[in-house]
MIGUTI-708936 format. One record per residue (C-alpha): x, y, z; residue number from 1. Coordinates in pm, whole numbers. Layout:
! MIGUTI-708936
X  Y  Z  NUM
...
***
This chain:
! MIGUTI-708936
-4416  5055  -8393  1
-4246  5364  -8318  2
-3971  5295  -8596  3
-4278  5246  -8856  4
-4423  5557  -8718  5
-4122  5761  -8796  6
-4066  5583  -9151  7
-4449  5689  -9230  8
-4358  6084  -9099  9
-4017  6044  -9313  10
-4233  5947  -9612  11
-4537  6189  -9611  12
-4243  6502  -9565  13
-4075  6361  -9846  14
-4407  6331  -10070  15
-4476  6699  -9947  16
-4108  6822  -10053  17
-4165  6640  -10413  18
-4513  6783  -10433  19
-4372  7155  -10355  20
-4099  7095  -10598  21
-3849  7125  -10261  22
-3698  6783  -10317  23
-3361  6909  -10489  24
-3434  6843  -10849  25
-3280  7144  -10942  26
-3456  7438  -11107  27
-3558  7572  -11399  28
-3284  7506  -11536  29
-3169  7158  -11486  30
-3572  7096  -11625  31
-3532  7273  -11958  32
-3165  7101  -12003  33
-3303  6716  -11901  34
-3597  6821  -12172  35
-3340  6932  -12410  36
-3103  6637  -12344  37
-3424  6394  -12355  38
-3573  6557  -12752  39
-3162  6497  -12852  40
-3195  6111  -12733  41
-3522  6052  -12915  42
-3409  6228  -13267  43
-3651  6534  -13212  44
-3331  6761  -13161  45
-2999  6771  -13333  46
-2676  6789  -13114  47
-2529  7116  -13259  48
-2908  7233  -13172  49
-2906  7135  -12862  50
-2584  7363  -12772  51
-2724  7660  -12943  52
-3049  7616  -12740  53
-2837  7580  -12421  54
-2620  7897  -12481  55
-2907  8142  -12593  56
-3092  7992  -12217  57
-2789  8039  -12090  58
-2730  8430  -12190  59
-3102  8516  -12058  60
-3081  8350  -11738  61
-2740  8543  -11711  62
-2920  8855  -11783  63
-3208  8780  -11561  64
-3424  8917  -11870  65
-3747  8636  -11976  66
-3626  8570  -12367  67
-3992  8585  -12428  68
-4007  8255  -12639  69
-4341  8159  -12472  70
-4490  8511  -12491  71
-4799  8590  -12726  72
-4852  8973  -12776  73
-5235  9091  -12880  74
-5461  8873  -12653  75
-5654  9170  -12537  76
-5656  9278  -12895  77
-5797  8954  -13015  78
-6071  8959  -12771  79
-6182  9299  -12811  80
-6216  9253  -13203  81
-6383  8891  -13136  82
-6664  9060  -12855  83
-6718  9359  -13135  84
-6800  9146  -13432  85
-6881  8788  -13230  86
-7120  8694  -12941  87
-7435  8891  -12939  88
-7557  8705  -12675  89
-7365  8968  -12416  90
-7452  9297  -12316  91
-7174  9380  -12146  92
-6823  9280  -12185  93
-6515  9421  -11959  94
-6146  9405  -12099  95
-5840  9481  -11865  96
-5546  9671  -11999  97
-5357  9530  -12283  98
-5181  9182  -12145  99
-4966  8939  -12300  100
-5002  8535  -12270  101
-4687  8388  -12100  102
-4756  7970  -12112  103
-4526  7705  -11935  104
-4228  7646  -12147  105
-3990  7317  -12084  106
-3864  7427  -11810  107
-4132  7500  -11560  108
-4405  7317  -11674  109
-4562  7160  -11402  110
-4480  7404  -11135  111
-4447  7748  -11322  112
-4767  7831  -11324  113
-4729  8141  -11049  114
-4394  8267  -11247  115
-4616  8311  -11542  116
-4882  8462  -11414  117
-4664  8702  -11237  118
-4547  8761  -11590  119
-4852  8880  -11723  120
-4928  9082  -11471  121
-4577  9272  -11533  122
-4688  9272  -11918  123
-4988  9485  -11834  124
-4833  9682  -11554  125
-4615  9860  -11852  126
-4869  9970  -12030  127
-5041  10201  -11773  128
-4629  10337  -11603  129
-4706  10153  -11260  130
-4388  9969  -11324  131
-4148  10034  -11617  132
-3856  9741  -11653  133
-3845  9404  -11811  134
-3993  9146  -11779  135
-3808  8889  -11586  136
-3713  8532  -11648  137
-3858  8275  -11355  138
-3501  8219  -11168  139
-3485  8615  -11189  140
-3816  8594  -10991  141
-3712  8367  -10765  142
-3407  8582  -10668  143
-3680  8872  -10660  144
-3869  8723  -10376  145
-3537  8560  -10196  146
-3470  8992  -10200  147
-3822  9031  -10037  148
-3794  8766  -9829  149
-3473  8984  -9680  150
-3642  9312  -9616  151
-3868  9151  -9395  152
-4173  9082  -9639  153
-4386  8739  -9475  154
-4142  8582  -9262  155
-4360  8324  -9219  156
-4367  8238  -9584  157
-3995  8261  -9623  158
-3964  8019  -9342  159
-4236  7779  -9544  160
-3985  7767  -9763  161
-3651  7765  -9600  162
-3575  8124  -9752  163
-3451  7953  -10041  164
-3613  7909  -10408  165
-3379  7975  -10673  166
-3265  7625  -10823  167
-3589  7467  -10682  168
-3930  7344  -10865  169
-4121  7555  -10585  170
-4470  7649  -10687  171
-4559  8031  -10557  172
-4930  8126  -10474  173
-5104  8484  -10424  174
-4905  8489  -10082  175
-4567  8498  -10265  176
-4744  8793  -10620  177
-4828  8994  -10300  178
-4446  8973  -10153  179
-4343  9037  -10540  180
-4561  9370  -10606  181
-4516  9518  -10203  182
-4105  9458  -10321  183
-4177  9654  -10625  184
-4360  9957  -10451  185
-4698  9832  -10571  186
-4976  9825  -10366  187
-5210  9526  -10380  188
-5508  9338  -10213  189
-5541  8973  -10133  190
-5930  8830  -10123  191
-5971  8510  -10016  192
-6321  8375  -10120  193
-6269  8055  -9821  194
-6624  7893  -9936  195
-6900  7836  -10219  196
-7140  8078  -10210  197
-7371  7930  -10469  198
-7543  7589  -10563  199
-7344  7284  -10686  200
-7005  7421  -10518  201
-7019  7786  -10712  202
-6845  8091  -10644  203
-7126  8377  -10759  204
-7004  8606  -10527  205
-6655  8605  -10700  206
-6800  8679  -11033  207
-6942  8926  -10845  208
-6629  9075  -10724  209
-6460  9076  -11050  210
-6774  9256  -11175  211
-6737  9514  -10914  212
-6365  9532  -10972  213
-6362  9615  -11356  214
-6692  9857  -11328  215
-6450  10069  -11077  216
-6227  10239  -11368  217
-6319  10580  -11412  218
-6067  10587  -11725  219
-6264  10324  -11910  220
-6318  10380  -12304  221
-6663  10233  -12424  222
-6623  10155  -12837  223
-6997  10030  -12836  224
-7269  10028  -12540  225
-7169  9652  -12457  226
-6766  9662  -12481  227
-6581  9835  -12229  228
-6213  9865  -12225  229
-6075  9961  -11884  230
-5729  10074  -11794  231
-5721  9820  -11518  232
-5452  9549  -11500  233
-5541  9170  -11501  234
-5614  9033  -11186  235
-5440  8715  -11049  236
-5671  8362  -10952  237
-5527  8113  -10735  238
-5697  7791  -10640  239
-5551  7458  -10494  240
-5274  7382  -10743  241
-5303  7651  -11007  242
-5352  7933  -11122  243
-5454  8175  -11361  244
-5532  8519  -11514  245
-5841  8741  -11511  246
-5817  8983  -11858  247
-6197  9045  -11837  248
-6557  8944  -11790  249
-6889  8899  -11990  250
-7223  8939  -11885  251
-7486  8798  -12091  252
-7865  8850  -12149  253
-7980  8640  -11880  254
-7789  8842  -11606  255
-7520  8528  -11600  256
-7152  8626  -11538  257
-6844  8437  -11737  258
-6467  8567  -11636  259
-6200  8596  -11920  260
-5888  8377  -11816  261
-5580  8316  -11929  262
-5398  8012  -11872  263
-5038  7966  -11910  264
-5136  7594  -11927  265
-5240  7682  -12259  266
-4930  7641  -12495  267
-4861  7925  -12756  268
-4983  7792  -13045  269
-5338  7739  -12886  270
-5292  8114  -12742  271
-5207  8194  -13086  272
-5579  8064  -13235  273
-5700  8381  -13068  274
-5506  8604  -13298  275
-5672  8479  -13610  276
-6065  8482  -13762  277
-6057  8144  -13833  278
-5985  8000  -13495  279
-6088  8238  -13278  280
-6438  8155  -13209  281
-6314  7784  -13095  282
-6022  7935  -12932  283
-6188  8196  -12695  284
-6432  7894  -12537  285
-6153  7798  -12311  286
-6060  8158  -12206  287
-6437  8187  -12097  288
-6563  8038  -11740  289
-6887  8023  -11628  290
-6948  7969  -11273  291
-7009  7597  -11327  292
-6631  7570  -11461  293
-6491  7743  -11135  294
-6544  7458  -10850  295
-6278  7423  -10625  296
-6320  7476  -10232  297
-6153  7792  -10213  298
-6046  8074  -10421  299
-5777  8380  -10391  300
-5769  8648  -10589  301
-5451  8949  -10637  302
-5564  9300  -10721  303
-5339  9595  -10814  304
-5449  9917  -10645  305
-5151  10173  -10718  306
-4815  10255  -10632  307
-4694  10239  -10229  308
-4488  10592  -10119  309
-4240  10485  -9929  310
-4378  10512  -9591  311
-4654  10273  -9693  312
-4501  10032  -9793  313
-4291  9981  -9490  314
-4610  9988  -9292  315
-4704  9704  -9536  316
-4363  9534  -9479  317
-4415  9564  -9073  318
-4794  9462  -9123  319
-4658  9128  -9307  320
-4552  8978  -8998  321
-4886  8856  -8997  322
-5020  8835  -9321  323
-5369  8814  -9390  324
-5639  8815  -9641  325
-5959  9006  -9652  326
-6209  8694  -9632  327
-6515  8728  -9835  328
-6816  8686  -9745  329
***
């Protein structure tokens, strides 16, 4: 009994350690080379492809730069031209700072959904001088937390994860964007929204939040009475097993609330249907979500405030001993 026992323990931390991409698969990547290896075997991709491929992924994971091959520029753009011309059913719409799209490539998809999202939040962080570098390929981010990790940032969460992520499949929540930005001098929030506060399993109140959260922005430029484009960065969503970015939010004539996400689910050429007239309007139904599409348990969302002196954010550093979320409600 006891040996069946153990063999069941043995089992369910080996399930875990596949599920958290801890299971020594390898990384990002031994992914994007098996993918590569597997489109030579079926005819997709030609051998003298398949090196050039492998030494241009090569030179940006050397350089620790993201080679921005899943990256789609003018989102925000998109959007703002589609709410100016395109659903008059709203009479107010929000817009966060200009953000690009960075979806899954070959290499992390399944677990890369953090990376990415981490990503766009960098993308918009440049364009209001809270943070002025490049944007950095996922192993580069893994090393970038490992470096947080050292100066004492959630030593619980680096034990979670054995201190180690580079050459894993690890998927990072808000726990591990909140590490990233205190690292980077940037101060940020964590709200946990722990239970529906609405019929059917709904989350009003966080639609509520987000509401709150974009009306804040005294720098806000209005180009009609119903669009609104704030200076704000995105903010990050995290739910049980994904997650994704807020760019903006809609409220429509009946009072209802719908955020604006982006997904890096979404591949590049669907991003892409935003950019033009003729696809837009079936394109932008899966960056809006009502309250009806948002029905998981729990939610977490990651909000930029500003830029930590250096005396806050070793009090932040200290205070992550025991980090904690402001629960709402």
């Amino acid at each position: 009994l006891l040996d069946t026992q153990n063999s069941q323990k043995n089992h369910h931390f080996l399930d875990v350690q596949r599920q958290f991409g801890l299971d020594g698969r390898g990384g990002y990547r031994r992914q994007m080379e098996r993918s590569m290896e597997r489109a030579v075997a079926s005819g997709h991709l030609a051998p003298v492809d398949f090196y050039l491929k492998k030494a241009d992924m090569m030179e940006s994971l050397a350089s620790g730069v993201d080679d921005g091959s899943s990256r789609t520029q003018g989102v925000i753009r998109a959007l703002r031209d589609y709410y100016q011309t395109e659903c008059r059913d709203s009479v107010h719409v929000w817009l966060a700072v200009d953000t690009d799209h960075y979806s899954s490539s070959a290499g992390d998809k399944g677990w890369g959904c953090g990376y990415r999202n981490f990503q766009m939040l960098l993308s918009s962080l440049h364009r209001i001088d809270a943070y002025s570098s490049t944007i950095p390929s996922i192993p580069r981010v893994q090393r970038m937390i490992e470096e947080a990790w050292k100066e004492g940032l959630d030593p619980q969460g680096a034990s979670h994860f054995s201190k180690r992520l580079q050459r894993t499949q690890a998927w990072i929540g808000g726990t591990e964007i909140y590490v990233l930005l205190t690292s980077l001098g940037i101060s940020a929030r964590i709200i946990d929204f722990h239970q529906p506060t609405g019929s059917k399993n709904t989350h009003p109140h966080l639609f509520d939040w987000v509401k709150q959260y974009f009306c804040q922005s005294s720098k806000s430029s209005s180009l009609s009475p119903r669009l609104i484009l704030t200076h704000l960065p995105p903010l990050y969503l995290q739910h049980q097993g994904h997650s994704r970015t807020v760019v903006g939010l809609e409220q429509r004539k009946n009072g209802s609330l719908c955020l604006l996400l982006l997904d890096p689910g979404s591949s590049s050429s669907d991003t892409r249907k935003l950019l033009s007239r003729e696809t837009c309007l079936t394109a932008v139904q899966f960056v809006r979500k009502f309250p009806r599409n948002l029905k998981h348990k729990q939610y977490q969302l990651i909000a930029v405030q500003g830029v930590l002196s250096p005396e806050e954010k070793q009090i932040r550093i200290f205070n992550s001993r025991t980090l904690s979320a402001e629960r709402t409600p």
